[in-house]
C-alpha positions in Angstrom: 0.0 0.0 0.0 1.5 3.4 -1.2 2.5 5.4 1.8 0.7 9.2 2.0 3.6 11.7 2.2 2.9 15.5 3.3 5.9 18.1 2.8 5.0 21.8 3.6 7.7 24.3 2.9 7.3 28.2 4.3 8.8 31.2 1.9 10.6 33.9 3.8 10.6 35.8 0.2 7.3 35.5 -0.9 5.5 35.1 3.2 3.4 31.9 2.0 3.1 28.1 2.5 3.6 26.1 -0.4 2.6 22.2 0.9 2.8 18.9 -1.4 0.4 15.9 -0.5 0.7 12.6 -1.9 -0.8 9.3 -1.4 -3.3 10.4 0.6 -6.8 8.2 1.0 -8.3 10.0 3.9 -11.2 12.5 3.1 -11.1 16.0 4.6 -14.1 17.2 6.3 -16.2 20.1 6.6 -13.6 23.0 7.7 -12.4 26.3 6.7 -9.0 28.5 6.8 -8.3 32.3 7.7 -5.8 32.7 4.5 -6.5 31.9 1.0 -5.7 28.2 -0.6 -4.7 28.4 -3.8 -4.3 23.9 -4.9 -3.5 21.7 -7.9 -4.9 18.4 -8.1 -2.3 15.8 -9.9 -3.6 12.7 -9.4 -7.1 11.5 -8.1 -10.9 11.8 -8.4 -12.7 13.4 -5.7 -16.3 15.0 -4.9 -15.4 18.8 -3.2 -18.1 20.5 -1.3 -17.8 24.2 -1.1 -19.9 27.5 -0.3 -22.6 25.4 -0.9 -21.9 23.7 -4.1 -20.8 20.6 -5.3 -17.9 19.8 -7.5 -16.2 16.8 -9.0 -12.7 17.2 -9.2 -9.9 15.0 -10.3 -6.3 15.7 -12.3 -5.7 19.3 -13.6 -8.4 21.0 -11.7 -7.3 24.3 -9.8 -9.0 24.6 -6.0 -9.4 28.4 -5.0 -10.7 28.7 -1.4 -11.4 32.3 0.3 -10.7 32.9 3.9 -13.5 31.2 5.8 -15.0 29.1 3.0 -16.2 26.0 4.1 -15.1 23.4 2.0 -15.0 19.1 2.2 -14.3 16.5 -0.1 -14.3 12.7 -0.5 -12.9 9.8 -2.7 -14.9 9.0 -5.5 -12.3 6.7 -7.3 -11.0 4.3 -4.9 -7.7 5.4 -5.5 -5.1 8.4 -3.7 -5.3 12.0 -4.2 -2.1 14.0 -5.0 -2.3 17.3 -4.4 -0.3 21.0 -4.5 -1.3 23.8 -2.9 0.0 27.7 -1.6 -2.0 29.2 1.6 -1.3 33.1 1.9 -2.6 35.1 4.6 -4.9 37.8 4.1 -2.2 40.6 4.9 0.2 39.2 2.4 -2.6 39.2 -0.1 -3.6 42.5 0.5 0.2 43.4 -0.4 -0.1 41.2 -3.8 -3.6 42.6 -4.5 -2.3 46.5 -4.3 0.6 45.3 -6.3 -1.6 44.0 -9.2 -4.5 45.8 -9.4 -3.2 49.7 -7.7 -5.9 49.1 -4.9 -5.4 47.6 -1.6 -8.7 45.5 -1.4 -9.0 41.7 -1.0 -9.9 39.7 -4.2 -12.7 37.4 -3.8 -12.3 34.2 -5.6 -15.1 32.5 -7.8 -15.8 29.6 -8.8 -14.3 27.4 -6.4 -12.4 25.0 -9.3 -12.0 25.6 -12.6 -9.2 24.1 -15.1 -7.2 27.0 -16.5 -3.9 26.0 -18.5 -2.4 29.5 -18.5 -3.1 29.6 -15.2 -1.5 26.1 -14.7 1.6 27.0 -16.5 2.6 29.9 -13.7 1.3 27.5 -10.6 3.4 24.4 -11.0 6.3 25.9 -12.2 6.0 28.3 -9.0 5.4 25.4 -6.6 8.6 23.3 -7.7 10.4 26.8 -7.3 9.0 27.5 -3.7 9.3 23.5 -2.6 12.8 23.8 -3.9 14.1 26.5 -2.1 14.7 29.0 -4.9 16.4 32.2 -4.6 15.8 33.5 -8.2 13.2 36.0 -8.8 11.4 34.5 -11.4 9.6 33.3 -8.6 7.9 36.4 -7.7 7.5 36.9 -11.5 5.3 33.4 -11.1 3.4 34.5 -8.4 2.8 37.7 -10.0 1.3 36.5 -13.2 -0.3 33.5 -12.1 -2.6 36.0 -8.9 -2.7 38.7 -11.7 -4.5 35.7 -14.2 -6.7 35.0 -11.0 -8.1 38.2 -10.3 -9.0 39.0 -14.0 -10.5 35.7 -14.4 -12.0 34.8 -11.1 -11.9 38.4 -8.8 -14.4 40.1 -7.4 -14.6 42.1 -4.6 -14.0 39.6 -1.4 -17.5 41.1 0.4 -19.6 39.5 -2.6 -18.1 36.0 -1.6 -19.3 36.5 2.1 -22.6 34.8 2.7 -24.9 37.3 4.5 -24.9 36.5 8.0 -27.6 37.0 10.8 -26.5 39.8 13.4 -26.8 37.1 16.0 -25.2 34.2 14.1 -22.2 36.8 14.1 -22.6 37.8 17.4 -22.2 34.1 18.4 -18.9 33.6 16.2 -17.4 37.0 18.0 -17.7 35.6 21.4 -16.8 31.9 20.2 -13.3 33.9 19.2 -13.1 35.9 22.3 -13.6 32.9 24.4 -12.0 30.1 22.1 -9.6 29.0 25.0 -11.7 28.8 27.3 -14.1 26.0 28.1 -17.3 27.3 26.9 -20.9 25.8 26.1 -23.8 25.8 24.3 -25.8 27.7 26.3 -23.4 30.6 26.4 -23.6 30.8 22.8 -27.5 30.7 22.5 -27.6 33.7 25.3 -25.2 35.6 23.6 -26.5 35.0 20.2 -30.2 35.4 21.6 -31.6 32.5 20.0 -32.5 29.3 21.2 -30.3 26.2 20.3 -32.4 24.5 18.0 -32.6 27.7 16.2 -28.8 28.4 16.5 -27.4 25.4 15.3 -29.9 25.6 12.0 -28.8 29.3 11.3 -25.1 28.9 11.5 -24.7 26.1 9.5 -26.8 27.5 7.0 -24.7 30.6 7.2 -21.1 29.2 8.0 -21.6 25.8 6.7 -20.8 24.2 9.1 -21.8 23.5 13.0 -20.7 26.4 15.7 -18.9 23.2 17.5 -16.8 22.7 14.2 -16.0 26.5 13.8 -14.6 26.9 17.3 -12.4 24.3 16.5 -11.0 25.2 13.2 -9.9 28.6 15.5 -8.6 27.1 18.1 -6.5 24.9 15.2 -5.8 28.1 13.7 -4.4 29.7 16.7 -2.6 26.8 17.6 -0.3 26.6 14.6 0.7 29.8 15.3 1.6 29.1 18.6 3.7 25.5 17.0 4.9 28.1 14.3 7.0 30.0 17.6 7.9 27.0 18.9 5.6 26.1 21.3 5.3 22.5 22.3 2.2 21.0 21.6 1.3 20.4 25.4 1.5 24.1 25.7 -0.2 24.9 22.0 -3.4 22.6 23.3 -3.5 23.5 26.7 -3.4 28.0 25.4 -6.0 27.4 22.6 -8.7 25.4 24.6 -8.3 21.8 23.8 -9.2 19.1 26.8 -6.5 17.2 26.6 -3.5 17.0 24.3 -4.6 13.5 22.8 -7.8 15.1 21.7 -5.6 18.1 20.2 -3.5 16.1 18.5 -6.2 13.9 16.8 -8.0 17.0 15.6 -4.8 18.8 14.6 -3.7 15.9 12.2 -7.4 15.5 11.1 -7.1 18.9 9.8 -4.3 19.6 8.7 -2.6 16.1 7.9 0.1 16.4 10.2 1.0 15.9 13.7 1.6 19.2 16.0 5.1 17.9 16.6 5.8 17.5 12.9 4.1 21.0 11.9 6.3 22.8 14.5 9.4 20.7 13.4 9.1 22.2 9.8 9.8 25.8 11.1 12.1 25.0 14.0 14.5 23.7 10.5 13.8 27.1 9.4 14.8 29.1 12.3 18.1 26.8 12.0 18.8 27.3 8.3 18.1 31.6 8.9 14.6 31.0 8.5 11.1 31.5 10.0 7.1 30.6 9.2 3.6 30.6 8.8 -1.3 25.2 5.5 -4.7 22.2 2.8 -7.4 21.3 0.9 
């Protein structure tokens, strides 16, 4: 049985991820990311679920998420999905986006896939570059071209792409943020939100896609990687961002982002040591 492989490389040059997953069988589930994912398929056929729509997707189809679009996706072929993919933060694509288009706004991505081969031919040259350490600039000529393609193609302003969102369901996700390390419950949420729970839980994951359970999760997993990016240990990364216990931390952790806390953190502790530093997935 082919053994799944997961290599994630950080640019000091460029600020992003660039991450390379192969061989791998699990699906992901329903979750979202602060940054923007910008993925490749290579090999594999699988059925995405994003803002609400469904996709089949399989070799030479490009995956553009947004921040905080929920997005899932299963095997549909029996076999492994290969996979390539860039995650830059909003600040650094507020920098690109000013650089391209002479306004500092955030683009807003749609449709979720498409199959662009001009777009292709800037994103897997780029990704070799990035995964292979390169110094030359024609790496930030890639980037360049490819986000310019992007935005002309698939831009919009980012506030389109936001689903409009009940005052309360966003009061809820405000206090699940300003409480994500602490222990907090249901019933908190409903009385901040003002709506029952029955009610709650239908709202949100109409509105977020997914459950408010799920959401506080993927920030606590958020914050956490930040905390492995400095070098915390992942003891101290589950115990600051509100997990129970470090076993259940690292189980969701890995779920999520297809590594283990300890290998995440190790990726940018070998940074710091080569003169390096850091900041993931479909």
């Amino acid at each position: 049985m082919r053994k799944d492989i997961k290599t994630l490389v950080y640019d000091e040059e460029l600020h992003l991820e660039a991450y390379r997953f192969e061989g791998i069988g699990r699906p992901f589930p329903n979750h979202f990311h602060d940054y923007y994912v910008i993925g490749f398929i290579e090999q594999g056929e699988r059925r995405l679920w994003c803002r609400n729509q469904e996709y089949p997707i399989g070799p030479g189809c490009i995956l553009l998420f947004n921040p905080g679009d929920t997005h899932a996706c299963v095997q549909t072929d029996g076999g492994v999905l290969d996979y390539r993919g860039f995650n830059i933060a909003t600040e650094i694509m507020l920098d690109l986006a000013e650089e391209i288009t002479g306004k500092r706004a955030l683009p807003g991505f749609s449709p979720a896939v498409l199959r662009d081969e001009d777009v292709s031919c800037y994103l897997r040259p780029l990704h070799d570059l990035v995964m292979n350490g390169s110094l030359e600039f024609g790496k930030e000529e890639s980037l360049l071209f490819m986000l310019s393609l992007l935005m002309q193609r698939c831009g919009q302003p980012f506030e389109d792409c936001i689903p409009e969102c009940r005052e309360e369901i966003e009061r809820a996700c405000a206090f699940m943020a300003e409480h994500a390390a602490e222990r907090i419950s249901l019933d908190q949420i409903c009385r901040e939100a003002g709506l029952s729970k029955s009610t709650l839980l239908r709202a949100f994951a109409k509105s977020k896609g997914v459950t408010p359970y799920c959401y506080l999760e993927s920030l606590r997993i958020g914050r956490a990687k930040k905390l492995l990016e400095q070098g915390a240990s992942p003891m101290e990364a589950a115990l600051q961002t509100g997990f129970s216990d470090q076993s259940h931390f690292t189980n969701y952790f890995t779920r999520f982002i297809g590594l283990t806390p300890g290998a995440y953190r190790d990726i940018f502790l070998k940074n710091d040591g080569a003169g390096g530093g850091g900041q993931d997935s479909p």
